[in-house]
TORKOL-4160 file (C-alpha; in steps of 0.2 Angstrom, whole numbers, padded with zeros to 4 digits, m for minus):
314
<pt num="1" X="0364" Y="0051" Z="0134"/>
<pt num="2" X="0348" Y="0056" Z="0145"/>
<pt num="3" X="0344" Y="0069" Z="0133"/>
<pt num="4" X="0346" Y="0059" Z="0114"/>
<pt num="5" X="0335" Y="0045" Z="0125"/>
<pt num="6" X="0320" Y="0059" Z="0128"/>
<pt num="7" X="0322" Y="0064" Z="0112"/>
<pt num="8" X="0322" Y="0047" Z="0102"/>
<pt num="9" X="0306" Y="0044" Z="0115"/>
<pt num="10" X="0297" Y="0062" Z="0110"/>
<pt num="11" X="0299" Y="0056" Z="0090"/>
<pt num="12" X="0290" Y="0041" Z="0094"/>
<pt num="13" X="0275" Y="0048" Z="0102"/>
<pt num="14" X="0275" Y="0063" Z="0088"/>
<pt num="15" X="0276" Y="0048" Z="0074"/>
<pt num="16" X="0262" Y="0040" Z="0083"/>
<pt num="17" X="0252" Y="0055" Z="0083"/>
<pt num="18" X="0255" Y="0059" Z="0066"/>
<pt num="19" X="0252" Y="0039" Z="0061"/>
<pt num="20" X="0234" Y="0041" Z="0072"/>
<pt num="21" X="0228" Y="0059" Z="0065"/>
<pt num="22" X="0232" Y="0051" Z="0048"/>
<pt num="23" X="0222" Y="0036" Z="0052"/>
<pt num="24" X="0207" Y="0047" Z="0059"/>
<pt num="25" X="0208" Y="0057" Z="0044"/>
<pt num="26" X="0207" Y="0042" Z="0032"/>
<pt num="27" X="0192" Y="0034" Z="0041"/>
<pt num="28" X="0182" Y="0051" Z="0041"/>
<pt num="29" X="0187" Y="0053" Z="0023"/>
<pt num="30" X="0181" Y="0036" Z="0021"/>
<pt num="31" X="0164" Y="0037" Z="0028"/>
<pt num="32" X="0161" Y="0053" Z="0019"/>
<pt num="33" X="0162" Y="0044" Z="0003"/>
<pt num="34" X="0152" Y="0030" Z="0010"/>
<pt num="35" X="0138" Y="0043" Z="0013"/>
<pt num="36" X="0140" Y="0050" Z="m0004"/>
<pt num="37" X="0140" Y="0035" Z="m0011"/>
<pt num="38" X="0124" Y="0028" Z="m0003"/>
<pt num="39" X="0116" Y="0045" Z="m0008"/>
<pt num="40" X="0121" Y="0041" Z="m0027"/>
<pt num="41" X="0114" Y="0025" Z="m0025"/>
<pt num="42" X="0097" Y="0032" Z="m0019"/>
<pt num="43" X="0096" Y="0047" Z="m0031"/>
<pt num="44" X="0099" Y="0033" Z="m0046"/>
<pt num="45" X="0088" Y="0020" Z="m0039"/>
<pt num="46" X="0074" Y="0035" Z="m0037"/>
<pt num="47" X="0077" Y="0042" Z="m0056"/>
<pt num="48" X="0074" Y="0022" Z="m0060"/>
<pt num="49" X="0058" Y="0020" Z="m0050"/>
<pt num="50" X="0051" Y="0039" Z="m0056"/>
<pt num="51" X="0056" Y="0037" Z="m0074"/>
<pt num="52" X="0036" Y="0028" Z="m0079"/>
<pt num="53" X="0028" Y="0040" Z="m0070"/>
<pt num="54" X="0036" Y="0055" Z="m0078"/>
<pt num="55" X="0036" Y="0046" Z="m0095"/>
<pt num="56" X="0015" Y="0043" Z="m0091"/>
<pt num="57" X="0011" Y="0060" Z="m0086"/>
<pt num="58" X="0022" Y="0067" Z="m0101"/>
<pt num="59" X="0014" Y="0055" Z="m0114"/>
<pt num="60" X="m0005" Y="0063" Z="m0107"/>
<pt num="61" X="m0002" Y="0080" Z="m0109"/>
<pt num="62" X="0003" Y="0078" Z="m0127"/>
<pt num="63" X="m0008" Y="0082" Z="m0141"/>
<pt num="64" X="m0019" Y="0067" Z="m0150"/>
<pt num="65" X="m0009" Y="0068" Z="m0164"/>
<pt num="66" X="0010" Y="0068" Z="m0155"/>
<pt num="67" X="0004" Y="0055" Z="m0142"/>
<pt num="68" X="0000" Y="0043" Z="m0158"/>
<pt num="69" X="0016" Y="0045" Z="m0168"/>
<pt num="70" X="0027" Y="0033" Z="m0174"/>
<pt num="71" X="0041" Y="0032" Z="m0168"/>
<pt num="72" X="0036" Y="0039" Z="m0153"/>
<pt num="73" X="0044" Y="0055" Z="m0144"/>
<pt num="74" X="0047" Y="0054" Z="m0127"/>
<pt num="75" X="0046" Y="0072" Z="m0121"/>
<pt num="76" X="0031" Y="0083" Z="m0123"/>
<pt num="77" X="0032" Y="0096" Z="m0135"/>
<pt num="78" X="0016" Y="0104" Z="m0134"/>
<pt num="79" X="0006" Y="0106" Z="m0119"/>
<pt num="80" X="m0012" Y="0100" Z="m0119"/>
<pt num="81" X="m0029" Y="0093" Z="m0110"/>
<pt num="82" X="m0038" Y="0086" Z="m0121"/>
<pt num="83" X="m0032" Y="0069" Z="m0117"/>
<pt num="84" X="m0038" Y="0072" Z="m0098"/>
<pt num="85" X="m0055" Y="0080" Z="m0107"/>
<pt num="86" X="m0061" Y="0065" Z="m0117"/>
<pt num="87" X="m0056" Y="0055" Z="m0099"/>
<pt num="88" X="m0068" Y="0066" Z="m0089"/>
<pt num="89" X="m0083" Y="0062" Z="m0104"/>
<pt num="90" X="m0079" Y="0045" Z="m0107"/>
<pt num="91" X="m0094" Y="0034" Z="m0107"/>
<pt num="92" X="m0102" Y="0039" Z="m0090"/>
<pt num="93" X="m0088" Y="0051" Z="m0085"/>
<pt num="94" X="m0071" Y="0049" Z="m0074"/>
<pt num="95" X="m0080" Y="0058" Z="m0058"/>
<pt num="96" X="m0093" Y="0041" Z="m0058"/>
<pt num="97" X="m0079" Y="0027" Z="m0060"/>
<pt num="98" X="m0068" Y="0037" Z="m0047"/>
<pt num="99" X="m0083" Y="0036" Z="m0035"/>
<pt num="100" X="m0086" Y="0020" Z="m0038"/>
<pt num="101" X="m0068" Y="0014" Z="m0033"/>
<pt num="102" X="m0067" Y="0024" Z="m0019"/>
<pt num="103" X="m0085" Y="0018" Z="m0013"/>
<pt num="104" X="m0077" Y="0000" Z="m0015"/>
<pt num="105" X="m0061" Y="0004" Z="m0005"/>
<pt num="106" X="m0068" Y="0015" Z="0008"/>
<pt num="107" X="m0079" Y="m0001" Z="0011"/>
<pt num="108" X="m0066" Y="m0012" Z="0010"/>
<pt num="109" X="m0056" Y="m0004" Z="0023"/>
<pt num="110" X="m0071" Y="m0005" Z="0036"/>
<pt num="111" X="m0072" Y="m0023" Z="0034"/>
<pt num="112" X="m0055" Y="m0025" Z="0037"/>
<pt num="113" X="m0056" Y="m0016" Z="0051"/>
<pt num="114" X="m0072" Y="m0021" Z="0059"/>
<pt num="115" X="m0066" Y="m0040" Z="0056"/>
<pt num="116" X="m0048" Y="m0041" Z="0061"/>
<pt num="117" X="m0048" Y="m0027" Z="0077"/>
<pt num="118" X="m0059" Y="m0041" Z="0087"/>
<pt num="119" X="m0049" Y="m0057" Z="0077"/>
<pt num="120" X="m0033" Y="m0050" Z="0083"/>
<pt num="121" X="m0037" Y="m0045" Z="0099"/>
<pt num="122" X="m0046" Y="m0061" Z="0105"/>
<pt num="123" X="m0028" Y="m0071" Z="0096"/>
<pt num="124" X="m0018" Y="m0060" Z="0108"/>
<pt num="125" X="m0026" Y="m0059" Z="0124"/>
<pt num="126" X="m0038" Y="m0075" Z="0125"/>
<pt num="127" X="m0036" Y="m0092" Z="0128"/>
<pt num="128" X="m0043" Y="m0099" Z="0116"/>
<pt num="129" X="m0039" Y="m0118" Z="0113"/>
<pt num="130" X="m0031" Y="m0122" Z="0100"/>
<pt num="131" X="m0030" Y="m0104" Z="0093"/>
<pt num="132" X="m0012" Y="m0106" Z="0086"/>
<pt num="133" X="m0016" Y="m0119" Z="0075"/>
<pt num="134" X="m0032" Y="m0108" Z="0069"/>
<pt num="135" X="m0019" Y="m0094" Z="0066"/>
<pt num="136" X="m0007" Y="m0104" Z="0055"/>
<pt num="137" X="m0021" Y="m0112" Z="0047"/>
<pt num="138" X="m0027" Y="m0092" Z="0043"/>
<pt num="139" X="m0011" Y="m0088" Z="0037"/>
<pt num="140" X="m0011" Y="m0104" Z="0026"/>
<pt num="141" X="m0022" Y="m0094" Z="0016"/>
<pt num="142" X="m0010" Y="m0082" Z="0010"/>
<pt num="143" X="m0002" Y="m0097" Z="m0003"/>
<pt num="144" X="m0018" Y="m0098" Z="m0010"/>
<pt num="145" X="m0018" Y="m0086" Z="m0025"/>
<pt num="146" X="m0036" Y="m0075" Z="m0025"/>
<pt num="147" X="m0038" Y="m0078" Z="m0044"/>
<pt num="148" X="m0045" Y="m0097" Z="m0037"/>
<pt num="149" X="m0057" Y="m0091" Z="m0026"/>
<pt num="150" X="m0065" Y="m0081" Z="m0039"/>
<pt num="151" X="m0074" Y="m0092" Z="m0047"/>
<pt num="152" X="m0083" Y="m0098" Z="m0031"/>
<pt num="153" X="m0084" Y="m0080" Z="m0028"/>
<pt num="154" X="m0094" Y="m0077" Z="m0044"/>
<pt num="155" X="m0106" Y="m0093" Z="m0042"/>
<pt num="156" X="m0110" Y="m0090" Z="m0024"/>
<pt num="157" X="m0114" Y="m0071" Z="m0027"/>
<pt num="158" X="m0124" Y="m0073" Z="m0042"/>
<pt num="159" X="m0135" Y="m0086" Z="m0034"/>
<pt num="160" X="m0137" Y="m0074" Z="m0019"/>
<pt num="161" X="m0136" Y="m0075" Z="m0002"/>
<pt num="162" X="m0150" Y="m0079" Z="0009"/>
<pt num="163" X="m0152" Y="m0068" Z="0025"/>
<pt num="164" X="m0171" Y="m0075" Z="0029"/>
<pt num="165" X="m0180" Y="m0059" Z="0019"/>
<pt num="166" X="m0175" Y="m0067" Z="0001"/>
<pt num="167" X="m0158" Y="m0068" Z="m0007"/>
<pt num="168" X="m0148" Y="m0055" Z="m0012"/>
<pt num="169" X="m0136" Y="m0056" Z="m0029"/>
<pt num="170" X="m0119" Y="m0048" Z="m0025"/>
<pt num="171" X="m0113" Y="m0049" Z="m0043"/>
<pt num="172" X="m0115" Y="m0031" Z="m0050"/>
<pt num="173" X="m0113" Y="m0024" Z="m0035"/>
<pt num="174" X="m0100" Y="m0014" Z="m0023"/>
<pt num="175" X="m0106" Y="m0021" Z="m0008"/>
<pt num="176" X="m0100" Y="m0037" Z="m0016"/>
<pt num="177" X="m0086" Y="m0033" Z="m0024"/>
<pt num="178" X="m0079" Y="m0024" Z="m0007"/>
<pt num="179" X="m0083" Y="m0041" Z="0003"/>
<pt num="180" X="m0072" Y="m0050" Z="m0011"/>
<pt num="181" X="m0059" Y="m0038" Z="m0008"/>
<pt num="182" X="m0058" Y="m0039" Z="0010"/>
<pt num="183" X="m0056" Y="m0060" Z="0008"/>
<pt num="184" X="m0044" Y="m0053" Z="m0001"/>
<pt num="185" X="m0034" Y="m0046" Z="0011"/>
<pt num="186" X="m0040" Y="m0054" Z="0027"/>
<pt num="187" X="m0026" Y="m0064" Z="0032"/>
<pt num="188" X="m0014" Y="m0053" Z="0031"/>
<pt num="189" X="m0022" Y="m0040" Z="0041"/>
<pt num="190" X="m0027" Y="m0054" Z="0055"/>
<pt num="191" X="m0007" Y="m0056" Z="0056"/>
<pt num="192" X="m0003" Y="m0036" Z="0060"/>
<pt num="193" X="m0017" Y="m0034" Z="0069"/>
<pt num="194" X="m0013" Y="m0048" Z="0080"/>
<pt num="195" X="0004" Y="m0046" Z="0084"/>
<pt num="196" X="0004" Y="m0029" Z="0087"/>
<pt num="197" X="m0010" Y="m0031" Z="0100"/>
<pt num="198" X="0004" Y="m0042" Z="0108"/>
<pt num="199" X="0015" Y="m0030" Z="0105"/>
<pt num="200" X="0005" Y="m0018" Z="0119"/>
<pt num="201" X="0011" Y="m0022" Z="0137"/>
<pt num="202" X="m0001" Y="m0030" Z="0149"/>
<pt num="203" X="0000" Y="m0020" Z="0163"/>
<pt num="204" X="m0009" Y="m0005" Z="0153"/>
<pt num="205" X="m0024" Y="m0017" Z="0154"/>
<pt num="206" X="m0021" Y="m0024" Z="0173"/>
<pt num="207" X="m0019" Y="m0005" Z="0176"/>
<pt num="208" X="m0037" Y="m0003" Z="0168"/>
<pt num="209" X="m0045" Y="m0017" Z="0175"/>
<pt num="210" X="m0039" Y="m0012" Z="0193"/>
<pt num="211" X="m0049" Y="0005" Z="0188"/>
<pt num="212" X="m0065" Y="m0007" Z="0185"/>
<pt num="213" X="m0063" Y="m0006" Z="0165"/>
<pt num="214" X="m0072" Y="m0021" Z="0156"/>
<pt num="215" X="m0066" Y="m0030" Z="0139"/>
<pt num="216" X="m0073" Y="m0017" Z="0130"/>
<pt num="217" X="m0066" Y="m0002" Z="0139"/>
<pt num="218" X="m0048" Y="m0009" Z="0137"/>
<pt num="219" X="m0051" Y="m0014" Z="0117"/>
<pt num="220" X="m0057" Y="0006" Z="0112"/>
<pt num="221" X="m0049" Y="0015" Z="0126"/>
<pt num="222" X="m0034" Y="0009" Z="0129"/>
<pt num="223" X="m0027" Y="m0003" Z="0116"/>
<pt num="224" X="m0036" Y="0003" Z="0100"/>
<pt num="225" X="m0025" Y="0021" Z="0103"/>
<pt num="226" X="m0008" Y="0010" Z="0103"/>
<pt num="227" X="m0010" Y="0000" Z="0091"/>
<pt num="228" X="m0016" Y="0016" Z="0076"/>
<pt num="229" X="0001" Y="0012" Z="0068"/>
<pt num="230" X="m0005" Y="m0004" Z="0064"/>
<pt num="231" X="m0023" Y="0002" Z="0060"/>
<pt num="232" X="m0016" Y="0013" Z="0050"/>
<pt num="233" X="m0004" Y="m0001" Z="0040"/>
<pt num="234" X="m0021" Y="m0011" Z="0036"/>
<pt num="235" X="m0030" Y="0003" Z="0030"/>
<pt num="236" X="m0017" Y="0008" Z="0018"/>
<pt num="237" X="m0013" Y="m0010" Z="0010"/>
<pt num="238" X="m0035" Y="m0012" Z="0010"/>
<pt num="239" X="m0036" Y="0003" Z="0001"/>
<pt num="240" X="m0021" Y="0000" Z="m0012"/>
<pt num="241" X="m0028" Y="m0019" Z="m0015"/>
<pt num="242" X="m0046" Y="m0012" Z="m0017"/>
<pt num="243" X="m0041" Y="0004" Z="m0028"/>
<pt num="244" X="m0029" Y="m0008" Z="m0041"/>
<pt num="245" X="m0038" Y="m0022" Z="m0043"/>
<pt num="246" X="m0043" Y="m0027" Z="m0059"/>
<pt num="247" X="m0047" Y="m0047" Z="m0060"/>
<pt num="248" X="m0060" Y="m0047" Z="m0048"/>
<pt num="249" X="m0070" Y="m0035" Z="m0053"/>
<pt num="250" X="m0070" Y="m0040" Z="m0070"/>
<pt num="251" X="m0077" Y="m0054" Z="m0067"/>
<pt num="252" X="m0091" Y="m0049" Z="m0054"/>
<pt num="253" X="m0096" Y="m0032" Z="m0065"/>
<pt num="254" X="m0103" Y="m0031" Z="m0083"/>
<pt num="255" X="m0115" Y="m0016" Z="m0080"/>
<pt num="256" X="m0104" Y="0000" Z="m0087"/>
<pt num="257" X="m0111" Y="0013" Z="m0075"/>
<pt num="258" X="m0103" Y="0002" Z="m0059"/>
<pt num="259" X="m0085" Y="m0001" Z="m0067"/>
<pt num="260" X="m0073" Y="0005" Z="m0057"/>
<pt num="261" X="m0057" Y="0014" Z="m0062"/>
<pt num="262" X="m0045" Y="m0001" Z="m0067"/>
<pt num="263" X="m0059" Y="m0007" Z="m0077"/>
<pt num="264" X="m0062" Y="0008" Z="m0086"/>
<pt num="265" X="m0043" Y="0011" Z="m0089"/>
<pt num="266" X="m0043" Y="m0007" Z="m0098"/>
<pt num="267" X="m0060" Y="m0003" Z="m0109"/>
<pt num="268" X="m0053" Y="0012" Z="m0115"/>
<pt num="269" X="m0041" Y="0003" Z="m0123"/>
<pt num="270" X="m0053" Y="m0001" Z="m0135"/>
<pt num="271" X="m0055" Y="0017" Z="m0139"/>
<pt num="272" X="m0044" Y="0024" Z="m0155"/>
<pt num="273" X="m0039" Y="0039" Z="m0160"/>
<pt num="274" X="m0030" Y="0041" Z="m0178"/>
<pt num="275" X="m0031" Y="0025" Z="m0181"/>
<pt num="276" X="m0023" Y="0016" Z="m0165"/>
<pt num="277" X="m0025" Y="0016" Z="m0146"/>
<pt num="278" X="m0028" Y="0032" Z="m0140"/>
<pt num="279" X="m0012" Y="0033" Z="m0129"/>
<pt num="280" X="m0017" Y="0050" Z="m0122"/>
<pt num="281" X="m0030" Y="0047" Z="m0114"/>
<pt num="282" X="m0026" Y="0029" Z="m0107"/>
<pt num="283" X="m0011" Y="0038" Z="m0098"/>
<pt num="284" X="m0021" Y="0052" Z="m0092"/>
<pt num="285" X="m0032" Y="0038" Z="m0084"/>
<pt num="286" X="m0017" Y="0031" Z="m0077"/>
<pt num="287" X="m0007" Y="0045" Z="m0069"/>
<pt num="288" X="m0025" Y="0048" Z="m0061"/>
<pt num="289" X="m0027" Y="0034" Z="m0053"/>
<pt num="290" X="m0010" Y="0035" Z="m0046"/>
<pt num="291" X="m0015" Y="0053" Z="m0035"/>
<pt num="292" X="m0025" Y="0043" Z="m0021"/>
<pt num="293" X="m0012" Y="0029" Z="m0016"/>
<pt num="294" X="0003" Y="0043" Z="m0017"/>
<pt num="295" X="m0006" Y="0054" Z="m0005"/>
<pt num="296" X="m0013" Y="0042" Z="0005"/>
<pt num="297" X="0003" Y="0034" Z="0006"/>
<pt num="298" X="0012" Y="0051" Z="0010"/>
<pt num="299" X="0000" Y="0056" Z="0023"/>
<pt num="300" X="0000" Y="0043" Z="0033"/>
<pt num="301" X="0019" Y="0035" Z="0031"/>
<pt num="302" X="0024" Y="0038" Z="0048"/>
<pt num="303" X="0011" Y="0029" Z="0054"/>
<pt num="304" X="0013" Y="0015" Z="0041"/>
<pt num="305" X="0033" Y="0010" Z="0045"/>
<pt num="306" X="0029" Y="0010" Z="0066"/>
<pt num="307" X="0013" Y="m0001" Z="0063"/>
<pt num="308" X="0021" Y="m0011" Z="0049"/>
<pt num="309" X="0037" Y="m0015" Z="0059"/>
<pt num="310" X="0024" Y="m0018" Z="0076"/>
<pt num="311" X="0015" Y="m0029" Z="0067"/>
<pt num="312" X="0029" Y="m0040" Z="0058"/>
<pt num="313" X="0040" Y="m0040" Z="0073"/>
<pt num="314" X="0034" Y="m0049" Z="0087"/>
């Protein structure tokens, strides 16, 4: 009786084991589909965002005559640079418009920087009265689309700006240009940089002002090195708003040899070649000016999710 009992008991605990390796087995085989799954997604939702840019550079290194044929063909069947040739001699030549764009950015990101490091620490660390509501008010700037300020943009540059020697047109200009830009881009920037200098514990500065560090001190010394994530995340979104955008500079240029590159892409859309657009060349333009904000992007994307998640995340 004692013996069928043990055994009856030792089938239970074997049928459970069984029951709990199949169970474990099922779950892991279940998460390993997950995980494939989710790559498949990624791999698709990659092929999707990279299909333009392959189709682009594929359409600009065709020849003239293949890049304008009806129907079109979508993959290159003879290798060529012309199209990238008659870019670098268009009109006052690809190296000037390039310059030109990454003058205006370059500028643009100092600005940014030289405005919203001191906005952003004196809204974290002062007591300013009243300086929430001067901050949500800021922020109330970002439902305001940047196509109507333009036009008081245009009016207030071309009548110039008095700064007690004269006043000085910005219309024409990449001084000017870069300064609409940054107005662009200014509230946002004001909001990373201010939460992630609140996002720097306070006892690294009571630390330094116990070693008889002043405002200053604690702003390049010790805060400015902790929040670079953040510096960074500015400077990338300046640069990429600066090096794409099209409207405003359209409106403040109409001297040829100061276009920048999104202007240049548009004007030699004018430009045929058998007959039509010249296609070639306008995607040659295009897979160009795509080079800066991919390497600027790659560079510097560790930096960019830490300082975009510091600043957001409060």
């Amino acid at each position: 009786m004692t013996t069928d009992t043990r055994s009856a008991s030792d089938e239970y605990v074997l049928a459970g084991q069984r029951a709990g390796r199949s169970g474990l087995s099922f779950t892991a085989l279940w998460q390993g589909r997950t995980k494939y799954l989710a790559g498949a997604v990624c791999v698709a939702l990659s092929a999707i965002m990279l299909a333009p840019l392959v189709v682009s550079i594929s359409a600009s290194l065709k020849t003239t005559e293949e890049a304008a044929a009806i129907p079109p063909t979508y993959l290159t069947h003879q290798l060529s640079l012309d199209a990238y040739h008659r870019l670098w001699v268009y009109q006052e030549g690809l190296p000037t418009y390039l310059l030109n764009s990454g003058g205006v950015a370059g500028l643009t990101i100092l600005f940014c920087l030289a405005l919203t490091i001191p906005a952003g620490y004196a809204l974290a660390r002062y007591p300013i009265p009243g300086k929430e509501l001067f901050f949500v008010f800021l922020l109330l700037a970002l439902i305001v689309p940047y196509q109507a300020l333009l036009t008081p943009l245009f009016f207030m540059f071309a009548s110039g700006i008095d700064l007690g020697f004269g006043p000085i047109k910005l219309t024409n200009s990449l001084v000017g240009l870069a300064i609409a830009h940054t107005a662009i881009q200014l509230p946002f920037s004001v909001y990373i940089m201010r939460n992630s200098f609140e996002a720097v514990p306070r006892e690294l500065e009571e630390a330094a002002a116990i070693d008889g560090a002043g405002s200053r001190q604690m702003l390049f010394r010790i805060l400015m090195p902790a929040i670079r994530p953040a510096i960074v995340t500015v400077s990338l979104f300046a640069f990429i708003t600066s090096w794409n955008e099209f409207l405003g500079a359209l409106v403040m240029m109409n001297k040829g040899h100061i276009f920048t590159l999104p202007l240049i892409l548009a004007n030699a859309r004018q430009e045929t070649s058998i007959g039509g657009t010249d296609w070639g060349m306008l995607q040659a333009g295009i897979t160009i000016s795509i080079i800066p904000c991919v390497l600027f992007y790659l560079l510097l994307q560790k930096y960019y999710v830490s300082g975009f998640l510091s600043g957001a995340v409060k």
